[in-house]
N, C-alpha and C positions, 0 to 999 in steps of 0.2 A: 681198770686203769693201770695198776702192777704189771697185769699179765702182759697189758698192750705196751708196755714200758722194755720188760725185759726181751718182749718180743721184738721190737726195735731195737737195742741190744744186741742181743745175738745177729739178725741181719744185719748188719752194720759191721761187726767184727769180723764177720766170714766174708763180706766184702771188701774188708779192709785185706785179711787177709791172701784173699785170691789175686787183688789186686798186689801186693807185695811180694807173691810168687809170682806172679807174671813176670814182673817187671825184673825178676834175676833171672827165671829163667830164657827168656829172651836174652838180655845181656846185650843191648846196646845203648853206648854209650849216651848219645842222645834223648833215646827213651829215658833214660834210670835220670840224667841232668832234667828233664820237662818235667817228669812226675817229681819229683824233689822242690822243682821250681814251684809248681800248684801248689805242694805242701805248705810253700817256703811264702807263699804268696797269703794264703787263711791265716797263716800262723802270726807271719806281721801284723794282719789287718787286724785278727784281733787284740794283738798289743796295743795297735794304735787307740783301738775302739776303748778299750781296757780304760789307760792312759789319756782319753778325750785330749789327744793331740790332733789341735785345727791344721787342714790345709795338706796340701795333695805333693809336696815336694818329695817327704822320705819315702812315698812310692818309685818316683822317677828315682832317686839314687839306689835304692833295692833295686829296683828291675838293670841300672846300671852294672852295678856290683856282680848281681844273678848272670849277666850275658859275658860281662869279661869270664868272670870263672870258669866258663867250657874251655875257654881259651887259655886261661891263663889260673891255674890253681895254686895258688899262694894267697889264702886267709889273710893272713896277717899283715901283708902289703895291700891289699885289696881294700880291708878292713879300716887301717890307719890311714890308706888316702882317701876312703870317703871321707869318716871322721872330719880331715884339715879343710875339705871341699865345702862341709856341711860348715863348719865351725868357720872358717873364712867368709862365707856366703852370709850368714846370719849375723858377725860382727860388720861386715859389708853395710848391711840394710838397718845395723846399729838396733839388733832387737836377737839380743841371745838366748835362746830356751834351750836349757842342759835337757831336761825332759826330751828331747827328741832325737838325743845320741844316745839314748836305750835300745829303740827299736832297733836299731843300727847293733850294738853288742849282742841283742837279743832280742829274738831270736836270727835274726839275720846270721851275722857271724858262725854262730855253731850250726847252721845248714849249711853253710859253702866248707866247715871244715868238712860235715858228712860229705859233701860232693867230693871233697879232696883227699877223703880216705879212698873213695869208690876208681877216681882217676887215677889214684896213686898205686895202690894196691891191689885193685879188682874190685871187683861186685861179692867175694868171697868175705872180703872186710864188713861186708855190711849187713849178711849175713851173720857172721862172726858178734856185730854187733847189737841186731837185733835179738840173739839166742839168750846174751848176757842179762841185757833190759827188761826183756820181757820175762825172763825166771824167774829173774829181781822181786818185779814187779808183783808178781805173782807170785811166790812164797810169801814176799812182806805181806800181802795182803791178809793172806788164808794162815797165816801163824797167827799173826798179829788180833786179826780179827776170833781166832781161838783159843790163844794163848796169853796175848798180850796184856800185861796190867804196869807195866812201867812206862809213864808217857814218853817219847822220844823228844818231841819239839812244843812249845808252847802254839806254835805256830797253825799245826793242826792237834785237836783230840784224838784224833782215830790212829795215828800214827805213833808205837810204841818201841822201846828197846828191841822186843824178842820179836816184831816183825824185821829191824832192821838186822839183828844177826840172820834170823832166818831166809830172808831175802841174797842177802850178801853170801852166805852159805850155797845156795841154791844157784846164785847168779855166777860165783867163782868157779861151781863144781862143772855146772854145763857147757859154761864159755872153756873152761879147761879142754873139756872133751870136742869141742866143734873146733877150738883155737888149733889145735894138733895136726889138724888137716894142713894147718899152714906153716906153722915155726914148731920150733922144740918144748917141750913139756914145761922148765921154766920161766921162758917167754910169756907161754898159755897162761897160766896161773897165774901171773904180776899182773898182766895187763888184766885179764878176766877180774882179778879181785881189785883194783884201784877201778874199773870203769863200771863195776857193780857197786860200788860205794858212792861214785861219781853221779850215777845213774839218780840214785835215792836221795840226793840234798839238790840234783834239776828237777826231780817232781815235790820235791821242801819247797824251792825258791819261785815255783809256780805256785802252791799256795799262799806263799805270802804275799805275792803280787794280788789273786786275788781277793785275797782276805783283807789284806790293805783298800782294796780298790771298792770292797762290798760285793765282790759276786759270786756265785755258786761255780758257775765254768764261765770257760774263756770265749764260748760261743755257743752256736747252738746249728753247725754244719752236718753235724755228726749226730746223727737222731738216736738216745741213745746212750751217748757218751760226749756230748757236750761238744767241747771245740775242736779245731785242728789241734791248740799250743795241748790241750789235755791229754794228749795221746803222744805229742812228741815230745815232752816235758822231761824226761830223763834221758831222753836219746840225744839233750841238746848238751847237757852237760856231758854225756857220755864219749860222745863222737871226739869233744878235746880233747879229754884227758887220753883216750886213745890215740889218736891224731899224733898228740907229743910222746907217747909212749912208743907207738911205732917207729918215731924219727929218731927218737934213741936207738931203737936198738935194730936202727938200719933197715926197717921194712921188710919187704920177701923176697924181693928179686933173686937173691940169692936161694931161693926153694925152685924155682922156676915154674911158682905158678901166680907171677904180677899178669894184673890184665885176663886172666884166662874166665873162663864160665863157670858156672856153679857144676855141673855138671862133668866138667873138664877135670876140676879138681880131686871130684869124689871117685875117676876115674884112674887117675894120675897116682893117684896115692893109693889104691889099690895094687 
């Protein structure tokens, strides 16, 4: 049963992965917004499902939200007029459930800001941001799980001090190094080290949700590895705090590689 566990596993990851290389290297815009949108679509449902929120509205207003955004990428306007739409509609019908302007903040909101790094900045951004999460990810685990004896959160056991520096280490140092392709060395390292810390308290704040709620994962789409939200859990927090940090410090347009390919850049900068 192990072997057939981690055998699932591993295919699943290397599907996930192919599937995530594809989809930069192609590089169109449409494509990268569809696939975001399927992600963006398990990842709700299993909130809702989480959540045992009745009834079939905060679909229609996600799928709302999810169509203007090709068009129109601004989060945070998108964001706060569903919000009024949902919360006017529900004092309307004289029957208000705050519980169903979660799915709406989350995950909702931090996939359309992923979409609006991608619109904003290129596909090179999200790249940029998957190198960060996933080293994260992936040192916290393998220190933590060999080294770790300080618990980091009450929230989970498994999760220790010496995986989160090790993760945050690991997460700063690569995103520094893939970040350079696009801004300057300072740039690389603030954002790299804030969206690798960022990264680590969206896969906290996914445990508490489902540790609150009584469950092991967020689903079970991903044979393997559980749900869509367990896979994108640190890339939801991560994408903000990016998102705002780019808009500080002015984006790339001025590198002259906004918009361009994966492939263009690694060319470009050569």
């Amino acid at each position: 049963m192990e072997i057939n566990s981690s055998k699932e596993r591993l295919i699943t990851g290397f599907a996930l992965i192919g599937t995530a290389f594809a989809v930069i290297l192609i590089n169109i815009n449409f494509i990268t917004w569809f696939v975001l949108g399927a992600i963006t679509f398990f990842a709700f449902k299993e909130t809702i499902d989480m959540l045992k929120i009745e009834g079939n509205d905060l679909y229609i207003y996600a799928a709302i939200v999810w169509l203007i955004s090709y068009f129109y990428a601004r989060p945070e306007i998108l964001i706060f007029a569903v919000l009024i739409i949902l919360l006017g509609s529900m004092a309307y019908k004289n029957s208000v459930n705050y519980k169903k302007i979660f799915p709406i903040l989350y995950p909702l909101a931090p996939m359309v800001f992923i979409w609006t790094l991608v619109s904003d900045s290129g596909i090179y951004t999200l790249v940029w941001l998957i190198f960060i999460v996933a080293a994260t990810d992936t040192a916290a685990y393998y220190v933590g799980k060999n080294i770790g004896t300080v618990l980091f959160s009450p929230v989970s056991p498994k999760k220790t001090w010496e995986g989160f520096y090790g993760g945050v280490a690991a997460g700063t140092l690569i995103g520094t190094i893939v970040g350079l392709f696009l801004t300057s060395f300072s740039v690389s390292l603030t954002v790299s080290f804030l969206v690798s810390i960022a990264s680590i308290f969206g896969d906290l704040f996914e445990s508490y949700i489902k540790r609150s709620v009584g469950v092991k994962d967020s689903g079970n789409i991903l044979p393997g590895h559980g749900g869509m939200l367990d896979r994108v859990d640190g890339y939801l927090f991560g994408a903000v705090v990016m998102a705002i940090l780019l808009n500080f410090f002015g984006g790339f347009a001025e590198n002259g590689v906004q918009n361009t390919s994966f492939l263009q850049v690694i060319i470009e900068t050569k």
